[in-house]
C-alpha positions in Angstrom: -21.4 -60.8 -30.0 -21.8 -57.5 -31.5 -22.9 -56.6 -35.2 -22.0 -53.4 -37.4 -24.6 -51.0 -38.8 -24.5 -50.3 -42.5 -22.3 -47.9 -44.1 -25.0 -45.5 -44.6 -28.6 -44.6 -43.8 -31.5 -42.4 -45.0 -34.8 -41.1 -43.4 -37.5 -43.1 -44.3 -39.8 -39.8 -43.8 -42.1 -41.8 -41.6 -41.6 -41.1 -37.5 -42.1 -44.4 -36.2 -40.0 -46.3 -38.8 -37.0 -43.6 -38.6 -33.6 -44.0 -40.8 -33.3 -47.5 -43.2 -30.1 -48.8 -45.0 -29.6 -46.4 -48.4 -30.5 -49.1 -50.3 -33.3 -50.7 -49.3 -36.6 -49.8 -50.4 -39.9 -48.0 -48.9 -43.1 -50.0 -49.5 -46.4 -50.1 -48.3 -48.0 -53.2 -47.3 -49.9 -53.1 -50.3 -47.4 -53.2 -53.1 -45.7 -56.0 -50.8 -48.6 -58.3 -50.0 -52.5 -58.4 -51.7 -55.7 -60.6 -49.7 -56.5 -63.9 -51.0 -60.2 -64.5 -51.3 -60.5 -68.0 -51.8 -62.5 -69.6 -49.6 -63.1 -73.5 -48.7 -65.7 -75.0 -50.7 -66.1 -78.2 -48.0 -64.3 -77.4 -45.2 -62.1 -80.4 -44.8 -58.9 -78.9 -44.9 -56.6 -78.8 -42.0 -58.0 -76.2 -39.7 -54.6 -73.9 -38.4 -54.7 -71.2 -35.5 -53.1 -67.7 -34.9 -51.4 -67.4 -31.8 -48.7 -64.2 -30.2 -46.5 -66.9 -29.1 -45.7 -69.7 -31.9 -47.5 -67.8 -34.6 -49.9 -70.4 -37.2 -49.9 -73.8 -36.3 -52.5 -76.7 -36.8 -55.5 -75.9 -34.1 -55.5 -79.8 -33.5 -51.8 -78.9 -32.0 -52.4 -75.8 -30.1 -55.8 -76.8 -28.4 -56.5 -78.1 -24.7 -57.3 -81.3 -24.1 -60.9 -81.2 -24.2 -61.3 -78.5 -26.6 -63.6 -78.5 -29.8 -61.5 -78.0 -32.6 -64.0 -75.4 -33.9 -67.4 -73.9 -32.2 -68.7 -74.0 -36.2 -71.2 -76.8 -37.2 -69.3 -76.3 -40.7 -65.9 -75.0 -41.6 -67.2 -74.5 -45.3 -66.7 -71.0 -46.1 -63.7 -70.8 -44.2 -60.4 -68.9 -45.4 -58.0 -71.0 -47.4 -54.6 -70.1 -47.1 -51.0 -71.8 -48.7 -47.5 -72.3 -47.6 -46.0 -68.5 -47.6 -49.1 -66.7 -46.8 -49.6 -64.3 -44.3 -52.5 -64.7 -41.6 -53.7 -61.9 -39.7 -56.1 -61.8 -37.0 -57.2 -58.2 -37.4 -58.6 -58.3 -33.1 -55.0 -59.3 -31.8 -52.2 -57.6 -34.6 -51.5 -55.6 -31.9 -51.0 -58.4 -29.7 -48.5 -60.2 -32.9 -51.7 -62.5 -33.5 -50.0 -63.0 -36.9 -47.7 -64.9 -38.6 -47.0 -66.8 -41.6 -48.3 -70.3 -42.7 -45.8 -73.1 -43.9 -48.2 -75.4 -44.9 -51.5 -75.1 -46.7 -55.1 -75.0 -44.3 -57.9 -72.9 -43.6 -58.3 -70.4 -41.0 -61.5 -68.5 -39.6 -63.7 -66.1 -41.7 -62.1 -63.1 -39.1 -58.8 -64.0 -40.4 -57.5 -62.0 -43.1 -54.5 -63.6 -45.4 -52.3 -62.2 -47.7 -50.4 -63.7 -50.7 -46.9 -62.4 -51.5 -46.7 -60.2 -54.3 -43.4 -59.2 -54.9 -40.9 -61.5 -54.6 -39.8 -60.6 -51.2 -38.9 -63.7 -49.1 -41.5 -64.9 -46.4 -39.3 -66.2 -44.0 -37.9 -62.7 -44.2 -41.3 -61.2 -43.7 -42.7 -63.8 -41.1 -39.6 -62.0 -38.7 -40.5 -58.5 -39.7 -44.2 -58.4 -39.3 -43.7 -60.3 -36.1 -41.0 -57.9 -34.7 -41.3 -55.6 -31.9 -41.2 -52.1 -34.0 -44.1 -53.4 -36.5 -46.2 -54.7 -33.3 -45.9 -51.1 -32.0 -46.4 -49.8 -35.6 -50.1 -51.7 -35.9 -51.0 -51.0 -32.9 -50.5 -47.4 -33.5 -53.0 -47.8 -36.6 -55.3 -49.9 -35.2 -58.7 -48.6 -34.9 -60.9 -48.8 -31.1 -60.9 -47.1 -28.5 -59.1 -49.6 -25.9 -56.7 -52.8 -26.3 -59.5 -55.0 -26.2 -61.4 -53.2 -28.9 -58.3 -52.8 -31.1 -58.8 -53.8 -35.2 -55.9 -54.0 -37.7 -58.0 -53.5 -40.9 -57.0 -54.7 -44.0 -57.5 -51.3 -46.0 -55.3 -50.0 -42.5 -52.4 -52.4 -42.9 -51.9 -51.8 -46.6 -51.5 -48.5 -46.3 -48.8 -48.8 -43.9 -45.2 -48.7 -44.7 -42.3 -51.1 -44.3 -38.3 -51.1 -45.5 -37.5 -54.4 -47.3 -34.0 -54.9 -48.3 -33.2 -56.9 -51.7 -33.9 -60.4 -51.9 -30.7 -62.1 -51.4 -30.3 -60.2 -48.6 -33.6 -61.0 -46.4 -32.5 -64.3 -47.4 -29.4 -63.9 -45.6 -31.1 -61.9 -42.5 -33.6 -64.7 -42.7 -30.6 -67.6 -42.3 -29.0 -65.3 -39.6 -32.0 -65.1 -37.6 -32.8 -69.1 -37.8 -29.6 -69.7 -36.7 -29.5 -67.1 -33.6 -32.8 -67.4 -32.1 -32.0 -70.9 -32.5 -29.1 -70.7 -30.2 -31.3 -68.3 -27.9 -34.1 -70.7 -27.8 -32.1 -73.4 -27.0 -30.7 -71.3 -23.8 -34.2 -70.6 -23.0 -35.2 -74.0 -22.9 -32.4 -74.9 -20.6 -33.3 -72.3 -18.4 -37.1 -73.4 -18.0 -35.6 -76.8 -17.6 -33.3 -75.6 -14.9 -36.6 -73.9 -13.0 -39.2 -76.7 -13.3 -36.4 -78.9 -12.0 -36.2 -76.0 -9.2 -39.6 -76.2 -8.6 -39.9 -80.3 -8.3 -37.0 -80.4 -5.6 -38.4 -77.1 -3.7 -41.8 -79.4 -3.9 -40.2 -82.3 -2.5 -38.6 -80.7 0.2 -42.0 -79.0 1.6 -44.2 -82.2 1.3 -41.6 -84.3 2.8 -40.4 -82.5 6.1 -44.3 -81.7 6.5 -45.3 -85.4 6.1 -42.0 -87.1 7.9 -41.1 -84.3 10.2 -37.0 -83.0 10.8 -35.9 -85.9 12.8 -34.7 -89.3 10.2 -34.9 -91.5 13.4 -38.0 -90.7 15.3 -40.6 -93.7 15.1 -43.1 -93.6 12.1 -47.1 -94.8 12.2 -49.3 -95.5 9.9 -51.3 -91.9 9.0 -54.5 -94.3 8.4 -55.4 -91.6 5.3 -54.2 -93.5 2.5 -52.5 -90.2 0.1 -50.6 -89.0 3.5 -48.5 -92.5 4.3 -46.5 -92.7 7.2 -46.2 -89.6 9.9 -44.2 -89.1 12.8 -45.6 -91.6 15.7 -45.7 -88.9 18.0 -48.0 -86.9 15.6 -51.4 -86.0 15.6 -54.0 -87.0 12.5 -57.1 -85.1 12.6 -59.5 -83.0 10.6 -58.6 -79.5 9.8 -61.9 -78.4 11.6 -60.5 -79.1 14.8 -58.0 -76.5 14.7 -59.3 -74.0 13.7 -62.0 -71.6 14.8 -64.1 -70.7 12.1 -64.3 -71.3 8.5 -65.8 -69.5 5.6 -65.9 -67.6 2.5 -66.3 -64.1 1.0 -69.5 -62.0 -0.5 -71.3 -63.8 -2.5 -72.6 -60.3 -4.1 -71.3 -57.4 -5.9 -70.4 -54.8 -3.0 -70.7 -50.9 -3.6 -67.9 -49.5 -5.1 -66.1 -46.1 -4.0 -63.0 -45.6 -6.3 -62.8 -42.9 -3.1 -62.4 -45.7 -0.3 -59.8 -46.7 1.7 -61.1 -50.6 1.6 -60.2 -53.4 -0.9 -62.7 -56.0 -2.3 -60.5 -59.0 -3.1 -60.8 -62.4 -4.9 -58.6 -65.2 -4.9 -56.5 -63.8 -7.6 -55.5 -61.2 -5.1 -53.6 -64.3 -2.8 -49.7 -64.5 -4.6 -46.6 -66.1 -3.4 -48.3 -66.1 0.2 -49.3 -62.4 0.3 -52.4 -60.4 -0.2 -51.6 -58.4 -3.4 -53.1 -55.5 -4.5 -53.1 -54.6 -8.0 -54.1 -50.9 -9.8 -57.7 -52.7 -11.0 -58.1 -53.6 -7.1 -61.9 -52.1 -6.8 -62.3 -50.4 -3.6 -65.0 -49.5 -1.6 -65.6 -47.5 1.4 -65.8 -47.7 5.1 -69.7 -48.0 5.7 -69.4 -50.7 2.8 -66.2 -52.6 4.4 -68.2 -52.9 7.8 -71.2 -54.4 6.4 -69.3 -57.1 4.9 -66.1 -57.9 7.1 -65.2 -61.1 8.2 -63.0 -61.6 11.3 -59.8 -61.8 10.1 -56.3 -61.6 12.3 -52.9 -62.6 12.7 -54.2 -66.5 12.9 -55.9 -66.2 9.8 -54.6 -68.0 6.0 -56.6 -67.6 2.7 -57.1 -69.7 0.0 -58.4 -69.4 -3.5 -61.4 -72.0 -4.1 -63.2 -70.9 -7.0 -61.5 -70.5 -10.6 -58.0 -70.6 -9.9 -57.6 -73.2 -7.1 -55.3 -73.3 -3.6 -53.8 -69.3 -4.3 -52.4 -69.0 -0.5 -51.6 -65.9 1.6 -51.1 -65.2 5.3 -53.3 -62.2 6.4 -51.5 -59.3 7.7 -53.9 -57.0 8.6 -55.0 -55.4 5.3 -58.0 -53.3 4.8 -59.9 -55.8 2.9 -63.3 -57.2 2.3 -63.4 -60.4 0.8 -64.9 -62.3 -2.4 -66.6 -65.3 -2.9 -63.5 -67.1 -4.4 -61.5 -66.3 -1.2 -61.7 -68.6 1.4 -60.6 -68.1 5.2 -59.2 -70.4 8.5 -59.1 -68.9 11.4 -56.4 -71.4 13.4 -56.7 -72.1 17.0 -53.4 -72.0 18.9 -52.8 -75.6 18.5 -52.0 -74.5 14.6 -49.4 -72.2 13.0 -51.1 -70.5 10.5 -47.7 -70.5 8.5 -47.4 -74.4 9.1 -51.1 -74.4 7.7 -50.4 -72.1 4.5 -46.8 -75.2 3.8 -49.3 -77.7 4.4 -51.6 -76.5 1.8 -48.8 -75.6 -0.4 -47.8 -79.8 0.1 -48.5 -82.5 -3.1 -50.2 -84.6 -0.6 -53.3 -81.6 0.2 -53.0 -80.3 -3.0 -54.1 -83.0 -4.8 -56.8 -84.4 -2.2 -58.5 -81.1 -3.1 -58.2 -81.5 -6.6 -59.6 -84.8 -6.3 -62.4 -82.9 -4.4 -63.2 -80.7 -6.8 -66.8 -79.6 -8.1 -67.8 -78.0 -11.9 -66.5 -78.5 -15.6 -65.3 -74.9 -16.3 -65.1 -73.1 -13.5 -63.6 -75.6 -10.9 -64.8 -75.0 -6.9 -63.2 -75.9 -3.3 -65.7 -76.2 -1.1 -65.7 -75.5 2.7 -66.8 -78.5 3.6 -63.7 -80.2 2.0 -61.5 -78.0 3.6 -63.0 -78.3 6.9 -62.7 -82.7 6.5 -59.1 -82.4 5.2 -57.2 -84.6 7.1 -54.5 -82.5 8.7 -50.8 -84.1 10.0 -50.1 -82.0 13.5 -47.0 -82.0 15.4 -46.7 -79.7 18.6 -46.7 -75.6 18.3 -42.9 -75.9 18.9 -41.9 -78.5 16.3 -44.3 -76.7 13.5 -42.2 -73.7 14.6 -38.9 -75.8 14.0 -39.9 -77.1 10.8 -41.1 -73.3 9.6 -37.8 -72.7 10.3 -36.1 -74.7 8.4 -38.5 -74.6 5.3 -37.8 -71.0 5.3 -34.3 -71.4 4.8 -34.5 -74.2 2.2 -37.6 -72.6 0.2 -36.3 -69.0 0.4 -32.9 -70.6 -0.7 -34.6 -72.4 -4.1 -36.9 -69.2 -4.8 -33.5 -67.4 -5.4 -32.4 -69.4 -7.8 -35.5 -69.6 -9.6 -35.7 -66.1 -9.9 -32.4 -66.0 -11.2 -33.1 -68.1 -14.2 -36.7 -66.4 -14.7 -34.6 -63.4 -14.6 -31.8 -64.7 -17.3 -34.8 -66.3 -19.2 -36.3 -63.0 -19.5 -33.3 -61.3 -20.2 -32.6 -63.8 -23.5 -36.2 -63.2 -24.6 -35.8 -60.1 -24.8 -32.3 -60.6 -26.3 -34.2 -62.3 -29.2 -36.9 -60.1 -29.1 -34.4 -57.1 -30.2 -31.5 -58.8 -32.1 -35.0 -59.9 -34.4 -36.0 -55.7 -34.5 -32.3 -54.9 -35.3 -31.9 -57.4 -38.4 -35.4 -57.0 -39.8 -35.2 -52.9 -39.8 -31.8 -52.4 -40.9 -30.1 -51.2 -37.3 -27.2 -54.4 -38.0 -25.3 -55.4 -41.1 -25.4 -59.5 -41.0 -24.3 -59.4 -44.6 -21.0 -61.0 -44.0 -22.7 -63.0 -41.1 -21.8 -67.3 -41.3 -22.5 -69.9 -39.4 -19.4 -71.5 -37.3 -17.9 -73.7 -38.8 -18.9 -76.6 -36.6 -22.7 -75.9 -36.9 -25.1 -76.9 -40.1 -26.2 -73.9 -41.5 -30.3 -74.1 -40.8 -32.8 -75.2 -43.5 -35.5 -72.2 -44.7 -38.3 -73.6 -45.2 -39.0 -73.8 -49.0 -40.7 -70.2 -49.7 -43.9 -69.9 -52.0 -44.2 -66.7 -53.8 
């Protein structure tokens, strides 16, 4: 569906906002918006959150189970804002930590909030401050010297400028945008249902043919581990230890770096997808530094993430590396694919013995030991060969077609992401825009000015 521009344009006179409809109007934040200073007197009202993704919510909704709602022995003091106002959190505007509030709460001290001023519609507004072009636009005017550092002042963002169309007519962009990204959102969704769904039957079809083998008929025993079940009869049971020839773990030290060297110091966020991955913030370090802390790695060797992130995989394929403390290693003995070993880990059944293995409250850790006790299901060299055989085929088959919805997921967000930019700044007409007949045109939520 394609939209027309307006009839005509004129230059707004500022380079990164460029031309705007003839009629709308050039404001600066400040004659559009002014800070509310009222603050909470008890601190009992509902506490909301800022967040790039779903904007201000409730905390109590957005938190992880086992979160504090707030680190503050009070919330008294805290900023009070009310349905239609716009919360900014001046560390992450360049990161769209911003967004309007429908409902009436408090939000942190840091947070700045704003109170419409001049009519303008904040559905409308809650769309343009969030789009793409005023992300780029803050973060151009934020002050710090990196991303991290970044701060969207108040005094900065009233300064700034914005085009805002007439009042019926942001109500109109506003309806057309409910209704579109609606649409978009609701193709997004099916698409993330489509992948988990993916994901559960590529699952399935790993942790069963490692468990119950290629062959329906063959004779099944009892495993005697109670989380593995059944395996082939003609299977072998037995601790990982046995099959393979050493295991251990990385430095448990800083290293000296050498941006200079030809060696990489890696952790387990460096295992993806069953590879070693290197990324541009890789440290590196040189080769008097890589010989004092190599491990004997080779072509039988498969790595595993056990401290943080938990059971990151890759085969080792001879990379220059040193490794870190949250990269472990197996060495396998010949009795083992080291492929067969990387789908076993990769299996429900191992993955969740060594979760229910696990050690710490925040950081979570894998130890050795566990790994070395797991108890391992073993057919011969030539039928692990068979069955990486077929796994390849099968997993290689579903990891196409998840990419191809991550990649038609992406390509709708961004869809959304720019049909939002184009409405909000003028680029399309939606003026004439209606709902099909055959779908309820959306509710805005009721604005307060």
């Amino acid at each position: 569906m394609s939209f027309p521009a307006y009839p005509g344009y004129k230059h707004s006179g500022v380079e990164l906002l460029g031309e705007l409809p003839e009629h709308w109007t050039l404001k600066r934040f400040k004659n559009v918006f002014e800070e509310r200073a009222e603050r909470s007197a008890d601190g009992l009202e509902e506490l909301l959150s800022v967040s790039a993704y779903f904007g201000i919510k409730p905390r109590s909704e957005s938190r992880d189970e086992g979160d504090h709602l707030s680190r503050a022995e009070s919330l008294e003091g805290y900023k009070v804002c009310h349905p239609g106002d716009l919360v900014i959190n001046i560390m992450l505007a360049w990161n769209r930590g911003l967004g309007f509030s429908w409902q009436s709460g408090i939000v942190s001290p840091a947070y700045c909030v704003f109170h419409v001023t001049d009519g303008s519609s904040p559905k409308f507004l809650d769309y343009l401050v969030r789009s793409d072009e005023c992300i780029r636009y803050f973060k151009t005017h934020s002050a710090g010297i990196m991303d991290s550092r970044l701060r969207l002042y108040p005094e900065s963002f009233g300064r700034l400028f914005t085009a805002i169309p007439p009042t019926c007519e942001q109500t109109q962009i506003a309806r057309f945008l409910d209704h579109e990204t609606a649409r978009i959102d609701a193709l997004i969704e099916e698409q993330q249902r489509l992948i988990e769904l993916l994901k559960e039957k590529r699952q399935a079809v790993i942790s069963h043919t490692l468990t119950k083998g290629l062959d329906p008929t063959a004779p099944m025993k009892d495993s005697g581990v109670e989380w593995l079940g059944e395996v082939p009869a003609h299977w072998d049971v037995s601790r990982l230890k046995y099959h393979s020839t050493r295991i251990g773990d990385g430095l448990h030290s800083t290293p000296e770096y050498d941006d200079a060297g030809d060696y990489f110091f890696i952790n387990g966020n460096n295992l993806v997808g069953g590879a070693i991955t290197i990324s541009p913030t890789t440290r590196k370090v040189n080769r008097q530094e890589f010989l004092k802390h190599r491990v004997l790695l080779d072509s039988s060797t498969i790595l595993i993430s056990i401290n943080g992130t938990i059971g990151n995989l890759a085969l080792y394929s001879g990379e220059p590396v040193i490794l870190g403390k949250s990269a472990a290693y197996i060495n396998c003995t010949e009795s083992l694919s080291p492929r067969f070993c990387l789908y076993l880990f990769s299996s429900e059944q191992i993955k969740r013995f060594f979760e229910s293995q696990l050690t710490g409250t925040t950081i979570y850790n894998l130890s050795l030991r566990t790994i070395a006790e797991v108890p391992t299901p073993l057919p011969s060299i030539d039928e692990q060969n068979s069955i990486i055989e077929f796994l390849n085929r099968n997993v290689d088959g579903f990891d196409e077609l998840i990419d191809n919805a991550m990649k038609l997921a992406q390509l709708l967000q961004e869809r959304r992401s720019a049909l939002i930019s184009a409405a909000v700044t003028g680029k399309i007409d939606v003026r004439g825009w209606q709902p099909p007949a055959s779908v309820p045109s959306p509710e805005l939520v009721e604005e307060a000015v």
